[in-house]
MARDREN-641304 format. One record per residue (C-alpha): residue number from 0; residue in three letters; x, y, z. Coordinates in nm, 3 decimals, padded with zeros to 5 digits. Layout:
<recs>
+-----+-----+---------+---------+---------+
:   k :   r :      xx :      yy :      zz :
+-----+-----+---------+---------+---------+
: NUM : ALA :       X :       Y :       Z :
...
+-----+-----+---------+---------+---------+
</recs>
This chain:
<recs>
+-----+-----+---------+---------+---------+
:   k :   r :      xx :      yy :      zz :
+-----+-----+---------+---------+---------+
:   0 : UNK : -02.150 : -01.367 :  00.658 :
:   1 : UNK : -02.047 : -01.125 :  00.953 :
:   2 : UNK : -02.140 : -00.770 :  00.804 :
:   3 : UNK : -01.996 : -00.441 :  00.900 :
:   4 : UNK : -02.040 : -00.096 :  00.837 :
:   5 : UNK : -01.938 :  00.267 :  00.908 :
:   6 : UNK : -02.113 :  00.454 :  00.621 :
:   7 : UNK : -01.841 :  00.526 :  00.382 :
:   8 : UNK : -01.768 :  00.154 :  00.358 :
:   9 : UNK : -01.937 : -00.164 :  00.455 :
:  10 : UNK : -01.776 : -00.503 :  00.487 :
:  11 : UNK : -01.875 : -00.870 :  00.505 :
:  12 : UNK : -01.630 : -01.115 :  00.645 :
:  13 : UNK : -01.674 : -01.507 :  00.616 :
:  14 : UNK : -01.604 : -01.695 :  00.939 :
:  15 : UNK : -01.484 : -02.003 :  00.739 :
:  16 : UNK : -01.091 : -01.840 :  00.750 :
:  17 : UNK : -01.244 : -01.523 :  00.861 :
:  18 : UNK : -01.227 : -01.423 :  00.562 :
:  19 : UNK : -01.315 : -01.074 :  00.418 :
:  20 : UNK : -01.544 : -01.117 :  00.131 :
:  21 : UNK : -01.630 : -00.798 :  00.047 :
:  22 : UNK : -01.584 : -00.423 :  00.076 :
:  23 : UNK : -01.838 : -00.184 : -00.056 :
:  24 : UNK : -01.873 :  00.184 : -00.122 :
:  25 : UNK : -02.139 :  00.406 :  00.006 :
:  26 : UNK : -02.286 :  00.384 : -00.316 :
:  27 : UNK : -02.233 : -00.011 : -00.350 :
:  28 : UNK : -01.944 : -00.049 : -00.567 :
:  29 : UNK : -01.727 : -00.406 : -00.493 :
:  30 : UNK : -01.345 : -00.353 : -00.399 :
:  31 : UNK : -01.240 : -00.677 : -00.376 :
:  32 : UNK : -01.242 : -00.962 : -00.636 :
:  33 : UNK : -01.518 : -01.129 : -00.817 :
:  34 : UNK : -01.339 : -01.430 : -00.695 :
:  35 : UNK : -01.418 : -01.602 : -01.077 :
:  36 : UNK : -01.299 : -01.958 : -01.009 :
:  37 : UNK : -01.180 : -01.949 : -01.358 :
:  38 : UNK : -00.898 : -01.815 : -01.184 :
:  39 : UNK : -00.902 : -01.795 : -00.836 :
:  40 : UNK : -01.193 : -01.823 : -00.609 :
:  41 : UNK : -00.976 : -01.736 : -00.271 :
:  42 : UNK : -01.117 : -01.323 : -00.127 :
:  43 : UNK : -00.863 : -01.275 :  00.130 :
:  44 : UNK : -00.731 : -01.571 :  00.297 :
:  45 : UNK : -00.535 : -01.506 :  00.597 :
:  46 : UNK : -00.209 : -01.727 :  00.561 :
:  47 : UNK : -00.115 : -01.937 :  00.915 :
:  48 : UNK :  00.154 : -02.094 :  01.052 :
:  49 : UNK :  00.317 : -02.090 :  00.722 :
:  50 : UNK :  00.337 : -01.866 :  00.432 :
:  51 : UNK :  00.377 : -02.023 :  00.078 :
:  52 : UNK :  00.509 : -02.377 : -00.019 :
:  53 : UNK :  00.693 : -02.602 :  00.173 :
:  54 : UNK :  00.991 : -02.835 : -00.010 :
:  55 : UNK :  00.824 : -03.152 : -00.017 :
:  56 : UNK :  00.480 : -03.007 :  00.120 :
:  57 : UNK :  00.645 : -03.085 :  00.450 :
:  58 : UNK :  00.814 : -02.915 :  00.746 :
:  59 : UNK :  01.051 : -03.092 :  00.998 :
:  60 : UNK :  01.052 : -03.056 :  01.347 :
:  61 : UNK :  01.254 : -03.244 :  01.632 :
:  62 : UNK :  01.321 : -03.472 :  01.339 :
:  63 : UNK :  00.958 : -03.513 :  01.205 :
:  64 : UNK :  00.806 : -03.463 :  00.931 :
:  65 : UNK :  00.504 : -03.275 :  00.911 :
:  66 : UNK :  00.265 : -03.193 :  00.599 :
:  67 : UNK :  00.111 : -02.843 :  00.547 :
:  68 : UNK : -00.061 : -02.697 :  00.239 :
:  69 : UNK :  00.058 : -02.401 :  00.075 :
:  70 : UNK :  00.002 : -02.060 :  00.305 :
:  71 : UNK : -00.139 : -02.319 :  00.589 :
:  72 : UNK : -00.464 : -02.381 :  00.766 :
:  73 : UNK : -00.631 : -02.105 :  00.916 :
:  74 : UNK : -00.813 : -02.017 :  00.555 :
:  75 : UNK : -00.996 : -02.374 :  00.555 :
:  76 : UNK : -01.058 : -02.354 :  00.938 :
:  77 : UNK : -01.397 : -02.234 :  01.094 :
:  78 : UNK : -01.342 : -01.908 :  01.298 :
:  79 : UNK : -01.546 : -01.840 :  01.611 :
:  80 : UNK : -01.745 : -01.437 :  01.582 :
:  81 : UNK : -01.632 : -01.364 :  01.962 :
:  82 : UNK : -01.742 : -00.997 :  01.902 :
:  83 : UNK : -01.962 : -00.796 :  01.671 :
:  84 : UNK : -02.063 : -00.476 :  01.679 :
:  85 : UNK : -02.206 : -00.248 :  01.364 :
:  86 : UNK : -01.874 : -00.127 :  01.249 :
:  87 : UNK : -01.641 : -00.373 :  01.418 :
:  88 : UNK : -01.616 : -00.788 :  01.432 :
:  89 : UNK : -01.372 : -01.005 :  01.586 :
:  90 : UNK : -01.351 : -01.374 :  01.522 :
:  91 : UNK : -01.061 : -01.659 :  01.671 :
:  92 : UNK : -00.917 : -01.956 :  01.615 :
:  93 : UNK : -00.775 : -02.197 :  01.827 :
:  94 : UNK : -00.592 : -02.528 :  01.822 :
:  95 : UNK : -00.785 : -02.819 :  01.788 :
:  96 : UNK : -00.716 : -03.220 :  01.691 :
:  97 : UNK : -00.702 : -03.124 :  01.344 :
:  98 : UNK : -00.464 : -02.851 :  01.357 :
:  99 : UNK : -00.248 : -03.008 :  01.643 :
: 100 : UNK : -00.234 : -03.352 :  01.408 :
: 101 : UNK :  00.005 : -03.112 :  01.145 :
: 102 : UNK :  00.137 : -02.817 :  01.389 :
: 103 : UNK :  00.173 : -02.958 :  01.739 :
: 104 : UNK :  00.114 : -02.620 :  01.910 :
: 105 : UNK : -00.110 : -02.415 :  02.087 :
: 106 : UNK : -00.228 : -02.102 :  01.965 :
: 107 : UNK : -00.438 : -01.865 :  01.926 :
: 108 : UNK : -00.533 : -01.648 :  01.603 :
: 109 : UNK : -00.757 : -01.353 :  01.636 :
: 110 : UNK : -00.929 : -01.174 :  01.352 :
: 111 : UNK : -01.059 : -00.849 :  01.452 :
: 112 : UNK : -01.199 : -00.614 :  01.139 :
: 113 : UNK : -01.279 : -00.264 :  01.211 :
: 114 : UNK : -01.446 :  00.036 :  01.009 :
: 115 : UNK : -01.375 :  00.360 :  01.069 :
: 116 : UNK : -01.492 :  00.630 :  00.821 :
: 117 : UNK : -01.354 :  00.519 :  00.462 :
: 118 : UNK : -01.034 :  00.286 :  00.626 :
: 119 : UNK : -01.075 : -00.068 :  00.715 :
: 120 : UNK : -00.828 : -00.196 :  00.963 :
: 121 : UNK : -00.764 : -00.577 :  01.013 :
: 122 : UNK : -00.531 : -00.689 :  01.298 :
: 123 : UNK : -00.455 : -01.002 :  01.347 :
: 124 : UNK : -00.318 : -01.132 :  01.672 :
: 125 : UNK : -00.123 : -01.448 :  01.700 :
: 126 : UNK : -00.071 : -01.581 :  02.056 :
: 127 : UNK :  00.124 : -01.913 :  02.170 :
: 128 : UNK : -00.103 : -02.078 :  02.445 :
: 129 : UNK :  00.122 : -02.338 :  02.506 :
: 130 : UNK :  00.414 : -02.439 :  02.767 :
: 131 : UNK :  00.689 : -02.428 :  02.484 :
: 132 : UNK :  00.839 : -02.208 :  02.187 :
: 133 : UNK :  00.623 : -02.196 :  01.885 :
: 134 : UNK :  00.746 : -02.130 :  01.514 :
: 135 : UNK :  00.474 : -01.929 :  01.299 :
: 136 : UNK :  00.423 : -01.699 :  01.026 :
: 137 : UNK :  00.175 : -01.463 :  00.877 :
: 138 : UNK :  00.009 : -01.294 :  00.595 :
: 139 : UNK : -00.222 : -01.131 :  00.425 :
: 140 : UNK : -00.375 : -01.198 :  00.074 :
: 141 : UNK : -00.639 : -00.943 : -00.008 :
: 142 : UNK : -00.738 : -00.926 : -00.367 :
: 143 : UNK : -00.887 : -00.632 : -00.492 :
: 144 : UNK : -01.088 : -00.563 : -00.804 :
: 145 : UNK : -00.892 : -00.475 : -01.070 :
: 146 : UNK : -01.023 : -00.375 : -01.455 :
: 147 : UNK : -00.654 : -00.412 : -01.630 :
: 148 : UNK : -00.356 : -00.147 : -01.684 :
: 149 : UNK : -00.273 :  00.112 : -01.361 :
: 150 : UNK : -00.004 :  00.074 : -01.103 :
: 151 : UNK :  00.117 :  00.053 : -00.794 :
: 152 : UNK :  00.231 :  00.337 : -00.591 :
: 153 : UNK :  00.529 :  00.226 : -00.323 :
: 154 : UNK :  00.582 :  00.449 : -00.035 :
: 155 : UNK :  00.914 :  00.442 : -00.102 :
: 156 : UNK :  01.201 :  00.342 : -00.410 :
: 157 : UNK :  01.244 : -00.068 : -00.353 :
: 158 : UNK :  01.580 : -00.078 : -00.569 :
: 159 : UNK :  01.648 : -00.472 : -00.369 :
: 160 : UNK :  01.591 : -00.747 : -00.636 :
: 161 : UNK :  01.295 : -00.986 : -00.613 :
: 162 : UNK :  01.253 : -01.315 : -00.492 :
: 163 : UNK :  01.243 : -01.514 : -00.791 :
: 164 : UNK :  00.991 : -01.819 : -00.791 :
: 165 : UNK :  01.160 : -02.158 : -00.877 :
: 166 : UNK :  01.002 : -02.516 : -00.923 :
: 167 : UNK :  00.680 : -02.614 : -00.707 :
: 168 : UNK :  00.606 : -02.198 : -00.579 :
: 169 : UNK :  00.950 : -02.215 : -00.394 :
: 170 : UNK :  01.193 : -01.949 : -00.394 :
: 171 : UNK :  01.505 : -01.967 : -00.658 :
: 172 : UNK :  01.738 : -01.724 : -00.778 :
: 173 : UNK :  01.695 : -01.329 : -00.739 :
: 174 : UNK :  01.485 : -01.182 : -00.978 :
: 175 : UNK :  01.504 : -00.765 : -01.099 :
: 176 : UNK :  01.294 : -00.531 : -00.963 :
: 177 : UNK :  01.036 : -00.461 : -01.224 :
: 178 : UNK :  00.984 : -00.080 : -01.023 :
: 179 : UNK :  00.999 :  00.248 : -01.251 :
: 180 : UNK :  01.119 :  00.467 : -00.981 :
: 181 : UNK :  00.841 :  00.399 : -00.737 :
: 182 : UNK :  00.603 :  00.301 : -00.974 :
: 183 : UNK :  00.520 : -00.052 : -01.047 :
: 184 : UNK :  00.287 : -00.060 : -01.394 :
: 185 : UNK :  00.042 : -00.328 : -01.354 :
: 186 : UNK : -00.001 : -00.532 : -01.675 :
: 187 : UNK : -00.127 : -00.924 : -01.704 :
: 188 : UNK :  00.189 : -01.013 : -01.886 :
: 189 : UNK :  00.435 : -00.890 : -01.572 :
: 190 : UNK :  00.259 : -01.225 : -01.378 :
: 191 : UNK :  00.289 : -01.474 : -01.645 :
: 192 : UNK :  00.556 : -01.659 : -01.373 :
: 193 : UNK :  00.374 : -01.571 : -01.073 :
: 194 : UNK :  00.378 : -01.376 : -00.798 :
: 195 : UNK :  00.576 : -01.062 : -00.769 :
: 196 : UNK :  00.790 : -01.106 : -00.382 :
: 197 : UNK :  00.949 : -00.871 : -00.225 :
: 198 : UNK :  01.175 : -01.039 :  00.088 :
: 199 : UNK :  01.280 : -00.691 :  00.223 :
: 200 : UNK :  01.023 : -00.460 :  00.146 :
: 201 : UNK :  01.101 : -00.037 :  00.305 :
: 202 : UNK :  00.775 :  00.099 :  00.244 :
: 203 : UNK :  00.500 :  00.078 :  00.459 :
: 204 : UNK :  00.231 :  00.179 :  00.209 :
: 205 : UNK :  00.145 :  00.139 : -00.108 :
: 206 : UNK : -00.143 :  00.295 : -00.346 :
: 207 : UNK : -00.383 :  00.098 : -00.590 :
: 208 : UNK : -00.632 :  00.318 : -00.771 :
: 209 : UNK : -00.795 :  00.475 : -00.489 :
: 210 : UNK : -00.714 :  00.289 : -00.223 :
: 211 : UNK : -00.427 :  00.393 : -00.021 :
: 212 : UNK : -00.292 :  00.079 :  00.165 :
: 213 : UNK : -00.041 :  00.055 :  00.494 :
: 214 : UNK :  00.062 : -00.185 :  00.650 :
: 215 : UNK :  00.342 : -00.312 :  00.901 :
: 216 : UNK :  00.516 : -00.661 :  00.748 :
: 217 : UNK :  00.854 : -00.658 :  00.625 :
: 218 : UNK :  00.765 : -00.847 :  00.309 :
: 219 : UNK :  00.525 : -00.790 :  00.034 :
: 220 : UNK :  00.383 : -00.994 : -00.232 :
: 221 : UNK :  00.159 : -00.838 : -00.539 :
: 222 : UNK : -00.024 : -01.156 : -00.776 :
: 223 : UNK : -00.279 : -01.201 : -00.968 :
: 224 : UNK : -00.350 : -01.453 : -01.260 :
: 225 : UNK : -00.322 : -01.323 : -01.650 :
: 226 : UNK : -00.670 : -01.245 : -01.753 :
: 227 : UNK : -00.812 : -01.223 : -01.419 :
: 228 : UNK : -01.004 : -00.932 : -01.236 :
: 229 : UNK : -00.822 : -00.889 : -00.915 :
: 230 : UNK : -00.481 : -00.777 : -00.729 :
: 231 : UNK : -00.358 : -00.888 : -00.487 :
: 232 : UNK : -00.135 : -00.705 : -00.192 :
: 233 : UNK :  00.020 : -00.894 :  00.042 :
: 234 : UNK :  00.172 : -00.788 :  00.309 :
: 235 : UNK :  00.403 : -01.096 :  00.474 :
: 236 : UNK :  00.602 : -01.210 :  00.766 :
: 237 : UNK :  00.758 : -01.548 :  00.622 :
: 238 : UNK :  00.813 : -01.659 :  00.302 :
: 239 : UNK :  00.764 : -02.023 :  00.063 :
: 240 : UNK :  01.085 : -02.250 :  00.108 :
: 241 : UNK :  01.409 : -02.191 : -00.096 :
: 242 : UNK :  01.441 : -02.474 : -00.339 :
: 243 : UNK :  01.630 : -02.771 : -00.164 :
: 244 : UNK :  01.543 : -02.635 :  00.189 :
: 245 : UNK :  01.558 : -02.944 :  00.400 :
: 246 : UNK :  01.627 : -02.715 :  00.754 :
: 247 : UNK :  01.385 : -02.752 :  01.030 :
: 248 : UNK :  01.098 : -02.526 :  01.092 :
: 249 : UNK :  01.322 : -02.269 :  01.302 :
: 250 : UNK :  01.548 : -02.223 :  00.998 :
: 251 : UNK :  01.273 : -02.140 :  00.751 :
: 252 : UNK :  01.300 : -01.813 :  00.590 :
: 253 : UNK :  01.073 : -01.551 :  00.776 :
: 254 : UNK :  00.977 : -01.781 :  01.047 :
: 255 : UNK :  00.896 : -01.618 :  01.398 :
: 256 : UNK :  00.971 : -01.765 :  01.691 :
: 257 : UNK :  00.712 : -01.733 :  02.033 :
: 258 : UNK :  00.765 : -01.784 :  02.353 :
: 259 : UNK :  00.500 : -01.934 :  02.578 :
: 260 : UNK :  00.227 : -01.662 :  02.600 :
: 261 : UNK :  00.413 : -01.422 :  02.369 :
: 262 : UNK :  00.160 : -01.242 :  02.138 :
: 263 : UNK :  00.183 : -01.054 :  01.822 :
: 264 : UNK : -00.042 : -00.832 :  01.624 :
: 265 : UNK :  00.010 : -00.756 :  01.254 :
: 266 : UNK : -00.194 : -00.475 :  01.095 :
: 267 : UNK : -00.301 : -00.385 :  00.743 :
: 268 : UNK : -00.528 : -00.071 :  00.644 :
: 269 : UNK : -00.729 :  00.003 :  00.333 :
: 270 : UNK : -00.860 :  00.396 :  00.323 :
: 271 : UNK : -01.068 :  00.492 :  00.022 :
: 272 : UNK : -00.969 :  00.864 : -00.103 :
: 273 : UNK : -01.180 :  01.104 : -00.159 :
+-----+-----+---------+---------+---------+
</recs>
């Protein structure tokens, strides 16, 4: 573990995924999941080149067929700590035989967690290295610790239905938004089919207890499992296939295209209130 600190809140990131483990209080109290593998023993995976399921468990591409994993690689891939510093560590990913053997591309991924005071930002920079476009996507999947009833707080009202999850974690038929206003009540029952997806998301913030949490992706998903001890927020840019997607990669919901050395950073805080 990579550790991290700036006082108000320390932080120890995994460099399997670069993964952030944990995220303490002054006073040593956990924030983020007890990852119970009763139920889930994922911390905050960060989800590249794809985010969710693929139809099939494959992508096509110039008329191939390639396999990817739910939310993609990066989590099971072994990060390089290319900085470190006491309140700041950045760790990167780069192609390799395995990863070109499923996603033919060259890239770069770069982790970089930072503690300031009681916020903890994480930007994440994804670069195409190589001579040609390159499809990708990206999220986040932070799960925080979670005792049972509360809410969410959105930024703003999010009156647009939900994606609805069919067969396999692909996307179906719209869903309604389950928002009071811009309150979302938090019960273990409101996940009994899943994940909670919002493809067109306004706010830019939400609140959780009291953690106040921004970030800058256009879609947002909120899961947990019923009877587990976490929440997750996660802020997207892509989305699983729609049932009976058979488009190539380009067409794929979400799906960003780069152009040789193009580069871009998404961002996600978490501030502690006072």
């Amino acid at each position: 573990m990579i550790e991290i600190s700036s006082g108000a809140l320390s932080a120890s990131i995994d460099p399997l995924g670069a993964e952030l483990s944990s995220l303490r209080t002054a006073d040593g109290a956990e924030l983020m999941t007890d990852a119970d593998p009763a139920f889930w023993a994922g911390r905050a995976p960060l989800l590249f080149p794809i985010v969710g399921a693929l139809n099939g468990g494959v992508y096509r591409l110039d008329g191939r067929e390639y396999p990817l994993p739910q939310h993609g690689f990066a989590r099971r891939q072994p990060f390089a700590c290319v900085d470190h510093t006491p309140d700041r560590a950045v760790f990167r990913l780069t192609d390799n035989e395995e990863t070109r053997a499923v996603y033919p591309f060259a890239f770069a991924l770069d982790a970089a967690f930072t503690l300031r005071g009681p916020t903890l930002t994480m930007d994440v920079t994804v670069t195409n290295r190589g001579a040609g476009d390159m499809p990708a996507s990206f999220g986040f999947h932070p799960a925080f610790a979670w005792e049972g009833g509360g809410s969410v707080e959105f930024e703003k009202p999010e009156p647009s239905p939900l994606a609805g999850l069919g067969t396999n974690g692909l996307i179906g038929p719209d869903a309604p938004s389950p928002l009071d206003g811009r309150t979302l009540p938090l019960s273990h029952a409101l996940f009994e089919s899943g994940a909670l997806i919002w493809p067109r998301v306004e706010s830019r913030s939400v609140r959780f207890g009291d953690l106040d949490i921004g970030f800058d992706c256009p879609m947002l998903g909120i899961w947990t499992k019923p009877g587990a001890r976490f929440v997750c927020i996660e802020p997207w840019h892509g989305i699983a296939d729609p049932e009976g997607f058979e488009g190539e990669i380009w067409d794929k919901p979400g799906m960003m295209r780069f152009a040789p050395g193009a580069a871009r950073t998404f961002s996600m805080q978490v501030t502690l209130s006072d």
